[in-house]
C-alpha positions as a Markdown table, in Angstrom:
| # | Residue | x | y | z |
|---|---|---|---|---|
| 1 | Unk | 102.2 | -98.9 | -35.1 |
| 2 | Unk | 102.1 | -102.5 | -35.9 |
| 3 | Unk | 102.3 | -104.2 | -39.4 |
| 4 | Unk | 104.6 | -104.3 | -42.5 |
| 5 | Unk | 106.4 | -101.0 | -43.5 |
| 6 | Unk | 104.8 | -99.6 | -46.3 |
| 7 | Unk | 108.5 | -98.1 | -47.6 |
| 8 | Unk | 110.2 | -101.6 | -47.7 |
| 9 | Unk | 112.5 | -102.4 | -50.1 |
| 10 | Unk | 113.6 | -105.7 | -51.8 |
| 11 | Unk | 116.3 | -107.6 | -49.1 |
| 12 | Unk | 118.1 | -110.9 | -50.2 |
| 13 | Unk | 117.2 | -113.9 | -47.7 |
| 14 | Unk | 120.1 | -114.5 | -45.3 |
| 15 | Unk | 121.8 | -117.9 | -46.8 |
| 16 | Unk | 124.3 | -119.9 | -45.5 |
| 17 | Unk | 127.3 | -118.4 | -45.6 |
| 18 | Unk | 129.4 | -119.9 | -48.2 |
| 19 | Unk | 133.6 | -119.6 | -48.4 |
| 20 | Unk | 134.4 | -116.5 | -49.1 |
| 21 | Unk | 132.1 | -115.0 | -46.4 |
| 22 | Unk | 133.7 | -117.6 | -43.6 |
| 23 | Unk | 137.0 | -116.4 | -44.7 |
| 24 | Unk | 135.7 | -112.9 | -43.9 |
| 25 | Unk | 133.9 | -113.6 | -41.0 |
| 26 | Unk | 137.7 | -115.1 | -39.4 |
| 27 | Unk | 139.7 | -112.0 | -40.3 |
| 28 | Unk | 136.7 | -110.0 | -39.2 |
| 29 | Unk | 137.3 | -111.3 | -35.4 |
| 30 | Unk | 140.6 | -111.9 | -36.0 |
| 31 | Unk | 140.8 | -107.6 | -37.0 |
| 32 | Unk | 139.2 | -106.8 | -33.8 |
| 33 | Unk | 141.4 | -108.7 | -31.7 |
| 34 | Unk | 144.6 | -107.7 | -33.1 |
| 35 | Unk | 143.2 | -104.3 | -32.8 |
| 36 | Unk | 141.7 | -104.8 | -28.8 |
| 37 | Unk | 145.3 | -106.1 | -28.0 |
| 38 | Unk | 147.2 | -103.0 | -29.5 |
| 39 | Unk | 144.8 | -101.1 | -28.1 |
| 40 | Unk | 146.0 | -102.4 | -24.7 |
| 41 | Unk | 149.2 | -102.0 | -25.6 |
| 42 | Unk | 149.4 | -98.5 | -26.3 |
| 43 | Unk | 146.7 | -97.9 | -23.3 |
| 44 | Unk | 150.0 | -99.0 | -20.7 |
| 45 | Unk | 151.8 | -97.3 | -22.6 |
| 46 | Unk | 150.6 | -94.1 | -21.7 |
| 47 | Unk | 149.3 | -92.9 | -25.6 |
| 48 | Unk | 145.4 | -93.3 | -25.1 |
| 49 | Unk | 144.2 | -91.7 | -22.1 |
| 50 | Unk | 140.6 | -92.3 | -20.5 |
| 51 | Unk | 139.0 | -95.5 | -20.3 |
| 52 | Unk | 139.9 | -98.7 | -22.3 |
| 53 | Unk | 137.6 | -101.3 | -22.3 |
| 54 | Unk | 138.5 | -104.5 | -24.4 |
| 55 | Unk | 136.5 | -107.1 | -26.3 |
| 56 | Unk | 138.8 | -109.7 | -26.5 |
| 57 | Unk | 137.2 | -112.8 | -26.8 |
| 58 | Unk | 133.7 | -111.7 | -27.5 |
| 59 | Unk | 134.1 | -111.2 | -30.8 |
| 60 | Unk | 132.0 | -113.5 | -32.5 |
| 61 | Unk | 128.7 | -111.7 | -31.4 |
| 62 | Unk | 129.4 | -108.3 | -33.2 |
| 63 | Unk | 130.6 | -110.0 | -36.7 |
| 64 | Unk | 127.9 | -112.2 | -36.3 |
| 65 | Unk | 125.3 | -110.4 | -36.1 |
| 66 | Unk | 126.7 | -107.5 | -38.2 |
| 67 | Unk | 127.1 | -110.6 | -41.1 |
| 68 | Unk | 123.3 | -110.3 | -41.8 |
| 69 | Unk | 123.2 | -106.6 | -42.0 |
| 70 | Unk | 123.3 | -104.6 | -45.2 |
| 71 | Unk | 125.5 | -101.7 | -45.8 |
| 72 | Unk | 122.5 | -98.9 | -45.4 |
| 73 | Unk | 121.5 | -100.8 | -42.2 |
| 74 | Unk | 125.0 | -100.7 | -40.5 |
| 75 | Unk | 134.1 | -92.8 | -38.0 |
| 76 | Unk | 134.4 | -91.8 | -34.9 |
| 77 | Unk | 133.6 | -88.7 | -33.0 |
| 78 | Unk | 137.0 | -87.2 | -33.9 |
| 79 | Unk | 138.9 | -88.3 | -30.8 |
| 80 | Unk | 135.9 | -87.0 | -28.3 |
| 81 | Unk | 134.8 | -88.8 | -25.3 |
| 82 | Unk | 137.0 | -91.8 | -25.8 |
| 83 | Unk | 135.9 | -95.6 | -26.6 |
| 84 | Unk | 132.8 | -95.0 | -24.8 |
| 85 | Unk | 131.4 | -92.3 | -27.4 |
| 86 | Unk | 132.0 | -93.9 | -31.1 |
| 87 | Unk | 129.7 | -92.6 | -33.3 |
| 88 | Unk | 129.2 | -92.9 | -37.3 |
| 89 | Unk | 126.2 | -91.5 | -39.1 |
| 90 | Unk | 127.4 | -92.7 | -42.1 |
| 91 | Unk | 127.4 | -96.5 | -40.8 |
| 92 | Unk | 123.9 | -96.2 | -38.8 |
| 93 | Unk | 126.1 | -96.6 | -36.0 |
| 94 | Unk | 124.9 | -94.3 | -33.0 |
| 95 | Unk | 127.0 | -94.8 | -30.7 |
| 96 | Unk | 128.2 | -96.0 | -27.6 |
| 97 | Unk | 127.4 | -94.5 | -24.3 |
| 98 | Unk | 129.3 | -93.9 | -20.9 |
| 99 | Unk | 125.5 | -94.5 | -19.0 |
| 100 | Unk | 125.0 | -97.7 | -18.3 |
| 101 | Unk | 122.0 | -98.9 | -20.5 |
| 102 | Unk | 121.5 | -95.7 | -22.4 |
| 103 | Unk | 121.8 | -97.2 | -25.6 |
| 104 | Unk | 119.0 | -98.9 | -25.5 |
| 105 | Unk | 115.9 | -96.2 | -25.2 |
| 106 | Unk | 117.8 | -94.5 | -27.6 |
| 107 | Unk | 117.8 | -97.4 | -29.8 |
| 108 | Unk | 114.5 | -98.1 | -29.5 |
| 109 | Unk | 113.6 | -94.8 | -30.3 |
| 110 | Unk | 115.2 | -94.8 | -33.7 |
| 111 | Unk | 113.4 | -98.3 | -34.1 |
| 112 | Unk | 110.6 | -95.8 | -33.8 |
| 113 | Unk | 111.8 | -93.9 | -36.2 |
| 114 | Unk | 112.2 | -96.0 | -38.7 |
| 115 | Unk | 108.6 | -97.2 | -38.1 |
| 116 | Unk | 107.1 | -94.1 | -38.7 |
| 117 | Unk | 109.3 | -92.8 | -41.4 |
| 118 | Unk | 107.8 | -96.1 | -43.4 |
| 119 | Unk | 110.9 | -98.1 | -43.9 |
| 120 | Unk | 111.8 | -101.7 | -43.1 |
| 121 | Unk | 115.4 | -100.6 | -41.0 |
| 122 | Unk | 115.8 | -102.6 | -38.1 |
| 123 | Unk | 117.5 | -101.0 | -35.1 |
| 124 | Unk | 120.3 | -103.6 | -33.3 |
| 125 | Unk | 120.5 | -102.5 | -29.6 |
| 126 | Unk | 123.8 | -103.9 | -27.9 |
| 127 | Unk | 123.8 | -104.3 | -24.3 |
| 128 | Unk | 125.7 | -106.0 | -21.2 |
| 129 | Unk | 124.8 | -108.0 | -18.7 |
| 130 | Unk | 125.1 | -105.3 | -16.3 |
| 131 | Unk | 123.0 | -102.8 | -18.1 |
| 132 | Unk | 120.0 | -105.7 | -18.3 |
| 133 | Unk | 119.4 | -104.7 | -14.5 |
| 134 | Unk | 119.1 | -100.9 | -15.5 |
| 135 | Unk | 114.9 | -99.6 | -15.2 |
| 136 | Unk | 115.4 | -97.7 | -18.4 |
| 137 | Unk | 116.1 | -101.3 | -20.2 |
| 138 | Unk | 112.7 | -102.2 | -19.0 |
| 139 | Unk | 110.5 | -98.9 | -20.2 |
| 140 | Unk | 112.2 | -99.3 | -23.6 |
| 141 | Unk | 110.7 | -102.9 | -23.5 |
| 142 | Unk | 107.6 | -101.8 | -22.8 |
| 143 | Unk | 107.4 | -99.2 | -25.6 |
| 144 | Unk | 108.6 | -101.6 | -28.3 |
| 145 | Unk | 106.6 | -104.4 | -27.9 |
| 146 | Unk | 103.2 | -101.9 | -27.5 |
| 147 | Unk | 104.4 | -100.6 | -31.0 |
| 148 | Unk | 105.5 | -103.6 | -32.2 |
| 149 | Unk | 108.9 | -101.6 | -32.5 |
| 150 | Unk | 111.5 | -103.1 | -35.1 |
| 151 | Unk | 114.2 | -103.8 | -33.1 |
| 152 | Unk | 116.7 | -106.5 | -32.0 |
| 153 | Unk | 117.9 | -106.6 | -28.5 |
| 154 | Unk | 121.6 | -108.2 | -27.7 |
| 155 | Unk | 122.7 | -108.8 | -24.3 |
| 156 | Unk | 126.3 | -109.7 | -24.6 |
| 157 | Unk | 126.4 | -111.5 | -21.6 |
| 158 | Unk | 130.0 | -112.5 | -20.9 |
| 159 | Unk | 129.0 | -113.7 | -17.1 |
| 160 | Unk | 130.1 | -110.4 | -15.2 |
| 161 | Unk | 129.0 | -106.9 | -15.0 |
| 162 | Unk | 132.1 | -105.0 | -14.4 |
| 163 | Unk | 133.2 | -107.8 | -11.8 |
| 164 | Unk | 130.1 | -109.3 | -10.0 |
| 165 | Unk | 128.5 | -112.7 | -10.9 |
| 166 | Unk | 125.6 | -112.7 | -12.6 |
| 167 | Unk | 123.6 | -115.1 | -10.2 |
| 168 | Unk | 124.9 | -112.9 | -7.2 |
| 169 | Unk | 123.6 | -110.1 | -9.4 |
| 170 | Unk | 120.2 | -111.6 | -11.1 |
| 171 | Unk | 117.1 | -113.6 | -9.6 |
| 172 | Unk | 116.7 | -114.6 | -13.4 |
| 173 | Unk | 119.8 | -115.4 | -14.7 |
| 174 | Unk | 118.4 | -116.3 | -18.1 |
| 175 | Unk | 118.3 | -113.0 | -19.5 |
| 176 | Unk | 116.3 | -113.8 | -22.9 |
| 177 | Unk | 112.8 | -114.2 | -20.1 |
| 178 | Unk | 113.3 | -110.8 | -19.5 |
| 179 | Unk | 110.8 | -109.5 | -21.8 |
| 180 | Unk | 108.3 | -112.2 | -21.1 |
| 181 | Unk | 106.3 | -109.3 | -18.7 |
| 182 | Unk | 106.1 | -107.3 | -21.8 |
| 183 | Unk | 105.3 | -110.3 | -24.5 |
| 184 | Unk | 109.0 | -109.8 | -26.0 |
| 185 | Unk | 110.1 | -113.7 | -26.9 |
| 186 | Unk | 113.7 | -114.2 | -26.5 |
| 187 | Unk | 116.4 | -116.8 | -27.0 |
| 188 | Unk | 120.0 | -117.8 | -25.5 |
| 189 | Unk | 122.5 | -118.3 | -28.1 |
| 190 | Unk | 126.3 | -119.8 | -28.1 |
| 191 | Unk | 128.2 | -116.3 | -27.9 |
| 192 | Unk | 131.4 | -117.8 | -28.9 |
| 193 | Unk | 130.4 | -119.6 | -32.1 |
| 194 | Unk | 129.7 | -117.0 | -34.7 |
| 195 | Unk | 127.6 | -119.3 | -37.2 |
| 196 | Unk | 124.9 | -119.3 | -34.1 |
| 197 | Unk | 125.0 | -115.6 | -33.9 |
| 198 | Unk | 124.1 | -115.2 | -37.4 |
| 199 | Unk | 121.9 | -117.8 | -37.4 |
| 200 | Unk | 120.0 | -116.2 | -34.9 |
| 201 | Unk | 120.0 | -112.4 | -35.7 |
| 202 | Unk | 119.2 | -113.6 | -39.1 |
| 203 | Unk | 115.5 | -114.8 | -37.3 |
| 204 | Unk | 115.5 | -112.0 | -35.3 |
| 205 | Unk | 115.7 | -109.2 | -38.0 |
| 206 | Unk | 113.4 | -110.8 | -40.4 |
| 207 | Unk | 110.9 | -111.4 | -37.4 |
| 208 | Unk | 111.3 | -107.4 | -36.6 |
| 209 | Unk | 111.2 | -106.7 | -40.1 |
| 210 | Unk | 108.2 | -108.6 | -40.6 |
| 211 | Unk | 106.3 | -106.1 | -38.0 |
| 212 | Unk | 106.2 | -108.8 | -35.3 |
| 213 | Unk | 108.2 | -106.8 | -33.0 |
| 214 | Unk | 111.0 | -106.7 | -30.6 |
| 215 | Unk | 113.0 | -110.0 | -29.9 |
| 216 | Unk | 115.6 | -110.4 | -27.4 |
| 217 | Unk | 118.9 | -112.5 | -28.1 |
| 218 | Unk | 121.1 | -113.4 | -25.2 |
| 219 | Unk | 124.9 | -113.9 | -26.2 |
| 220 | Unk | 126.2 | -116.0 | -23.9 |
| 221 | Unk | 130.0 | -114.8 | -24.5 |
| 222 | Unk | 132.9 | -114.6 | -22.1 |
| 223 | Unk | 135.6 | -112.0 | -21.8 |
| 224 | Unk | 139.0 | -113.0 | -21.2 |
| 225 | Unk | 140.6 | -109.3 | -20.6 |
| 226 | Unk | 139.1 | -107.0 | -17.1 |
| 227 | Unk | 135.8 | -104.9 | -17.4 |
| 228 | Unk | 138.9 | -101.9 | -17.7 |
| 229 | Unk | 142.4 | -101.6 | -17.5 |
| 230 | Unk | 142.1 | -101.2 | -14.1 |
| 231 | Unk | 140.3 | -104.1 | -13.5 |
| 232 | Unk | 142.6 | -106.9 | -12.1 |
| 233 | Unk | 139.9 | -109.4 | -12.5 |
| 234 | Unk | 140.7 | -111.2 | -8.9 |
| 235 | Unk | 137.2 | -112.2 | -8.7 |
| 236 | Unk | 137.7 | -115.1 | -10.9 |
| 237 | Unk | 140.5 | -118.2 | -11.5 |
| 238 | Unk | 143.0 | -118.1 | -14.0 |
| 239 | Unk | 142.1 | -121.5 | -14.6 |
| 240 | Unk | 138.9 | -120.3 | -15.9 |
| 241 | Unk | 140.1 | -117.4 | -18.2 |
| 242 | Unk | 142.6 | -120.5 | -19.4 |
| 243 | Unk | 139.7 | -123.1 | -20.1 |
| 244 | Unk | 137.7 | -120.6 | -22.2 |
| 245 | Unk | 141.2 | -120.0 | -24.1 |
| 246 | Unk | 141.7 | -123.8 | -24.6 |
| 247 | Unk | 138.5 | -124.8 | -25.5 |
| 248 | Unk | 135.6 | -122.0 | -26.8 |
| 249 | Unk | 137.9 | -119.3 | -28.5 |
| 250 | Unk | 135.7 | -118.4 | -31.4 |
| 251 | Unk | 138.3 | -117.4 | -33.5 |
| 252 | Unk | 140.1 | -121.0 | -33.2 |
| 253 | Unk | 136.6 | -122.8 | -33.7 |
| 254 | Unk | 136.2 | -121.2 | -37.0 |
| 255 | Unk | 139.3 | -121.7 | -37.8 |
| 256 | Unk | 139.0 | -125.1 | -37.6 |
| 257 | Unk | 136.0 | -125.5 | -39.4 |
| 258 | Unk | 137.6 | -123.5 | -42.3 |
| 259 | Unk | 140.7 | -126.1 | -41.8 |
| 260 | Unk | 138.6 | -129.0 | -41.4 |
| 261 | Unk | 136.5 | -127.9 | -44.7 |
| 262 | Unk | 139.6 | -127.5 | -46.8 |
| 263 | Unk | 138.5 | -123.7 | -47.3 |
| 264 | Unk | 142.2 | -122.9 | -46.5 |
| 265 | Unk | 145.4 | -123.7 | -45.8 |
| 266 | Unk | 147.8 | -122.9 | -42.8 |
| 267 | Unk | 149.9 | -120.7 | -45.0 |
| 268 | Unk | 146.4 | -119.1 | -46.6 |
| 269 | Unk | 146.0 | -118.3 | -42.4 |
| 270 | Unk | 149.5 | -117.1 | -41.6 |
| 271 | Unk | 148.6 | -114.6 | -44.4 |
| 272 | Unk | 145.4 | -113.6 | -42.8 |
| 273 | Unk | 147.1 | -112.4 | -39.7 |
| 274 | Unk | 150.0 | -110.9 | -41.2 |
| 275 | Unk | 148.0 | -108.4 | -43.2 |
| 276 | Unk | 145.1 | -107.7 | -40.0 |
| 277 | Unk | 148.6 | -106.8 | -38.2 |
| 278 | Unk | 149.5 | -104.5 | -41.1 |
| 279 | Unk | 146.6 | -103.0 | -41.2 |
| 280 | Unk | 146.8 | -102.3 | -36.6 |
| 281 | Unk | 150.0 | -101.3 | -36.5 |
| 282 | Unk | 149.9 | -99.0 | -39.6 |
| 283 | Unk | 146.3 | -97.4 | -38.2 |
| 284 | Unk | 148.2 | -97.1 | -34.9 |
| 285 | Unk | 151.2 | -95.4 | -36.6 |
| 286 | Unk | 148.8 | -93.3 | -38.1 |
| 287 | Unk | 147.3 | -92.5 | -34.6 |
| 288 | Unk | 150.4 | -91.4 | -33.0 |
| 289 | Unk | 151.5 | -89.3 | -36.5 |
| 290 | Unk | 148.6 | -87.4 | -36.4 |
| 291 | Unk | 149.0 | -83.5 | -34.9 |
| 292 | Unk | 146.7 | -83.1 | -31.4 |
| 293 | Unk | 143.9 | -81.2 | -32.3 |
| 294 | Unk | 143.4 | -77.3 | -32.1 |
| 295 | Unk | 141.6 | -76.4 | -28.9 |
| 296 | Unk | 139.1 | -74.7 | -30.8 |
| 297 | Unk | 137.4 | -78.4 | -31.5 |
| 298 | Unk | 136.5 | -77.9 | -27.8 |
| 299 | Unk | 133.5 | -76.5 | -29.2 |
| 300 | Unk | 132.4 | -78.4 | -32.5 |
| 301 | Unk | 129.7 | -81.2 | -32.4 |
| 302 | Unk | 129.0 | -80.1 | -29.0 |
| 303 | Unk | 125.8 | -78.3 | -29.7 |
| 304 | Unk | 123.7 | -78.5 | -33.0 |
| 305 | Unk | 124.3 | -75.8 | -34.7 |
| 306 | Unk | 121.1 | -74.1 | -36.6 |
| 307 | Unk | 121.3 | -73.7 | -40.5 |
């Protein structure tokens, strides 16, 4: 299981990303904020039910990472299971998971996958602080880097697991060592700048792709909403929340480089976030338009059904 795969096809080099793709990147993260804060919104509202668990303020890791991606490398599961249970075969994207940490064996067995199968797909497994302390985390470790496995883990680490401390949770609070036991190298990246996130996913995936195996990128990345919308987040200061708002926002740092580099104007902005608010409140509109579903989807997509 080590080596090039035999099925690879020809991938552009990851260059640096010139105007239009800053532009993209800023309305990407400025999209998934506009959405996480109607999503809140609607959540006390009493029109999404379940759990709600927002990524304000982290955004820069996703559409970082994600920037380096090609399409056949990248829906939801028709309303079931809540935020927790997104799913898109279409995008590569499978799914988020209400265990803690079960994402990432499962990841790492489609790394597996695509290892056998002959291609050059690299799997992205997305993680939390929290779930880094979970044993499976560690087996799946083990089993890429004996395989050489082509797959990138991403600990978002945004400094509390639901709402404990990392150093009262950790003995290593550097979570890029983690896979030293199992001769994964690692790295800690700036979470809130997205050029650094691409940066670095960029040398990840081509290291994973050149059949050197796992690699471990830690996203130091802050959260400025509660684990949940139950969370009242009491075990920190407002004054902290407030001096990551001030002064490491990662939409406002791009937006000042894109200022600062005459890439666009304050009216070329003001534009920008009136269409990402068409697009949230028309999606949401949607949302609340659309019929409830018969009870007879109870029973699709639970099981596979045989052909």
């Amino acid at each position: 299981m080590t080596g090039k795969a035999t099925g690879a096809k020809v991938r552009k080099p990851v260059s640096e990303p010139q105007k239009a793709e800053l532009i993209g990147f800023y309305r990407d993260m400025l999209l998934i904020r506009r959405f996480e804060e109607k999503a809140g919104q609607l959540y006390g509202m009493g029109l999404i039910a379940g759990f709600c668990h927002l990524y304000i303020g982290q955004e820069a890791v996703v559409v970082g990472v994600q920037s380096i991606l090609e399409p056949d490398e990248g829906g939801y599961a028709r309303g079931k299971g809540g935020s927790m249970h997104m799913f898109s075969r279409e995008k590569n994207f499978f799914g988020g998971h209400g265990i803690v940490g079960a994402q990432v064996p499962l990841g790492t067995g489609l790394a597996f996958s695509n290892r056998y199968k002959g291609t050059d797909a690299v799997c992205i497994a997305y993680f939390g602080d929290g779930a880094s302390n979970q044993g499976q985390v560690y087996e799946a470790f083990n089993m890429a880097s004996l395989w050489k496995l082509p797959v990138v883990y991403v600990i978002e680490n945004n400094q509390y697991a639901m709402g404990t401390s990392i150093a009262r949770a950790s003995a290593e609070t550097e979570l890029f060592k983690r896979g030293i036991s199992f001769e994964i190298p690692g790295e800690e990246v700036d979470g809130m700048d997205v050029l650094a996130v691409r940066k670095a996913a960029a040398k990840a995936v081509k290291r994973a792709r050149d059949g050197d195996g796992p690699y471990i990128l830690e996203m130091k990345t802050y959260r400025y909403r509660g684990h949940s919308m139950s969370d009242p987040a009491k075990y920190r200061t407002r004054e902290e929340v407030q001096d990551m708002r001030e002064h490491r926002d990662p939409i406002e740092a791009l937006k000042k480089k894109l200022l600062d580099a005459k890439h666009v104007t304050e009216d070329d902005l003001k534009k920008i976030e009136a269409e990402v608010r068409e697009i949230v409140n028309d999606s949401a509109q949607f949302a609340q338009d659309s019929p409830e579903p018969h009870p007879d989807e109870l029973w699709t997509d639970v099981l596979v059904e045989s052909r």
